[in-house]
C-alpha positions, 0 to 999 in steps of 0.5 A, spaced: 729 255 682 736 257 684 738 265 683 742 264 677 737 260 673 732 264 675 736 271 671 737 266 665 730 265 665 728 272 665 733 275 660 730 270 656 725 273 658 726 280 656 730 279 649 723 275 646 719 281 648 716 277 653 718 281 659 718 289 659 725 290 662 723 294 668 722 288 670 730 287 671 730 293 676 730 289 681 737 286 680 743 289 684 749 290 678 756 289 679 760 295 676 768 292 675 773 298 674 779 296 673 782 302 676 784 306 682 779 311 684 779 319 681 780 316 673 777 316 667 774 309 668 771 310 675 768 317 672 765 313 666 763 307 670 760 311 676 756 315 670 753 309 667 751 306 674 748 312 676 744 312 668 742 305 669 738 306 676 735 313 673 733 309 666 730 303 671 734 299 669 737 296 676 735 299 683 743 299 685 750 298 682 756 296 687 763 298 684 769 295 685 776 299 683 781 294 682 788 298 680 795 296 676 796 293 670 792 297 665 787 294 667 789 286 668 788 285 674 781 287 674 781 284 669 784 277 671 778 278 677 772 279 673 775 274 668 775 268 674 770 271 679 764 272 674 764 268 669 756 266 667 754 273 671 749 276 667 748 282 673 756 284 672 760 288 667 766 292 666 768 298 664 774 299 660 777 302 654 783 303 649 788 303 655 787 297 657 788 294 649 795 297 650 796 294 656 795 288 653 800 290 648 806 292 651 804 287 658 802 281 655 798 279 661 796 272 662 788 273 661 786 277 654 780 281 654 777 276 649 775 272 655 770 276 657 764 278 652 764 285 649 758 289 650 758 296 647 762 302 647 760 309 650 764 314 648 770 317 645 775 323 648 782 326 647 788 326 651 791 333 653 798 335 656 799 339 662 805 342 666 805 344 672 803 351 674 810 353 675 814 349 671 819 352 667 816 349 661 811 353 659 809 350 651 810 344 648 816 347 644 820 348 651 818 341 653 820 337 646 827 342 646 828 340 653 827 332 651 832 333 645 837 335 650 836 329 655 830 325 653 830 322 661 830 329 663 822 330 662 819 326 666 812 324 663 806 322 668 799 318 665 795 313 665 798 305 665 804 303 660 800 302 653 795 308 655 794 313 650 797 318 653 804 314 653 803 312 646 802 319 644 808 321 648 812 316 644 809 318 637 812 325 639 819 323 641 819 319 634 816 325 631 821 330 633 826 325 632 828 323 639 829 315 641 822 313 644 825 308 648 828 314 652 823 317 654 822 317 661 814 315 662 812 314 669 805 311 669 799 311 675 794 307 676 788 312 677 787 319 675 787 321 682 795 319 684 796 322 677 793 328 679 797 328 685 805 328 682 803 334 677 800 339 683 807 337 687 811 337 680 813 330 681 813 330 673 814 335 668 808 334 663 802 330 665 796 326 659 789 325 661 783 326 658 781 333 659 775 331 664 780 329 669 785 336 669 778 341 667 778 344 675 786 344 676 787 348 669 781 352 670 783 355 677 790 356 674 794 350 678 796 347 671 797 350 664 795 346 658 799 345 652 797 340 647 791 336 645 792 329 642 786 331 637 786 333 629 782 340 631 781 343 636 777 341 641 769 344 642 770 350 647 777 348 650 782 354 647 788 349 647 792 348 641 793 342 639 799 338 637 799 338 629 798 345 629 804 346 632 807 342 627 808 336 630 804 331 625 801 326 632 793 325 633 790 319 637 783 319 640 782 315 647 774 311 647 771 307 653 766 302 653 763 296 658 764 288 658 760 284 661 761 277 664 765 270 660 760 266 659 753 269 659 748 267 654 746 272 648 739 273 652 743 276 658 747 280 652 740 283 649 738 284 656 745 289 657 745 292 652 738 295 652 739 297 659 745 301 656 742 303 651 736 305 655 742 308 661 744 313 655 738 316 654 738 320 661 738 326 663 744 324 668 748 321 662 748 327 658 750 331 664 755 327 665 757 327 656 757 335 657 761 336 665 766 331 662 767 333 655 767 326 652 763 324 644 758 320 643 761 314 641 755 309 642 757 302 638 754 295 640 754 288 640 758 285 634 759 292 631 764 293 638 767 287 638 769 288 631 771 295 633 775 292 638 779 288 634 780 293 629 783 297 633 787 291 637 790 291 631 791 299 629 793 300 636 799 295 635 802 298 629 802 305 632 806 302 637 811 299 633 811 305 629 813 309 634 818 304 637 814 302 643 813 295 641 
């Protein structure tokens, strides 16, 4: 029997209860991350491998960081090199959506099958740690008197954190077509442009700036939420008197193609993977909420928030 008909046989298997999943272990999964190293997505891919083996659930994971676009190129490779695989999934989120948006890229992730969303975080802004900025205030009179002045650096374009920059030139009144947003393709060369002061305010989430504002290297000035955030004494935009609030969450897709069999054997895997100790070490270390939403409810949550996110970007001139 070949190998790819011999999984089939076994995720059909294990969705009639006829085989314990365990016994899935022995398969090796394929985790795509459409992003360069050091990012949100390849900190939650690599926490969801490593929850998947501790739960049992695959003996090994291999990862492949696939930067650009916002996450298409990955995308257009696990799209055409996937396809039928029960053994591959792919992280990815609200950045890859406004991609999507802002770059019309020839391959949508509607190709690919959505399995569930994991958590949910917010972005915070940070200055270099000699920057003359010391405050959001100093950064938005800056950006009324010349808009290209501030150089803003995050995730691709249609990110989050480029969203909110966009939403706050809109607030204050500043054209957001001028805003000058330089975007990377991972969280580590954005890191990088922050500590060299290649860029007058980054946006990420607060997991991947937490050591560097912790040892003083950046200053944090904002929070995209609507409240504070648990434990981060970092004001957040609206109680600065800038009316803007966005969330960021991330999830995982499996292949085009695959049968609903070998989507109940996923989910259950990622269910089972959230419900380790190591997967709540990663919740606590990288400050990220419980957003687990699965099956039909993700896919219908993906195309809500397609939409919601679409007319937040036109709002705020982006689109």
């Amino acid at each position: 029997m070949r190998r790819d008909h011999f999984l089939k046989s076994l995720a059909a298997l294990a969705a009639t209860g006829s085989l314990p999943l365990s016994s899935l272990a022995a398969v090796n999964l394929k985790m795509m991350i459409p992003a360069n190293p050091g990012g949100g997505w390849d900190t939650t891919g690599r926490a969801l491998g490593k929850a998947l083996q501790e739960a049992g659930a695959a003996t090994a994971v291999t990862y492949e960081n696939k930067g650009g676009a916002a996450g298409a190129i990955g995308l257009a490779q696990f799209v055409n090199a996937s396809k039928g695989d029960g053994n591959a999934m792919m992280v990815m989120g609200a950045v890859m959506l406004g991609g999507i948006i802002t770059g019309k890229p020839p391959v949508s992730v509607t190709q690919a099958t959505p399995l569930a969303r994991l958590t949910s975080e917010y972005n915070v802004f940070v200055v270099p740690e000699a920057s003359p900025l010391k405050t959001m205030k100093d950064v938005v009179e800056q950006m009324k008197k010349d808009p290209g002045s501030v150089k803003w650096g995050g995730g691709s374009r249609g990110s989050t954190e480029h969203i909110a920059a966009a939403m706050l030139a809109r607030e204050v009144g500043v054209d957001a077509a001028k805003i000058n947003y330089v975007p990377f393709r991972g969280g580590g060369e954005a890191v990088a442009a922050i500590l060299g002061n290649n860029v007058s305010v980054g946006g990420s989430g607060w997991s991947e700036f937490q050591q560097y504002i912790e040892s003083g290297k950046m200053r944090a000035i904002a929070v995209t939420s609507g409240t504070r955030l648990k434990g981060i004494n970092v004001p957040t935009l609206k109680e600065q008197g800038y009316n803007v609030e966005i969330g960021n969450w991330r999830g995982v897709y499996g292949a085009p193609g695959i049968t609903p069999a070998q989507v109940k054997v996923l989910v259950d895997m990622i269910v089972k993977a959230t419900k380790t100790k190591s997967w709540a070490e990663s919740m606590e270390k990288n400050a990220w909420t419980p957003a687990l939403l699965t099956g039909t409810e993700f896919a219908d949550f993906v195309d809500r928030e397609f939409a919601s996110l679409r007319a937040t970007m036109v709002k705020a001139g982006m689109v």
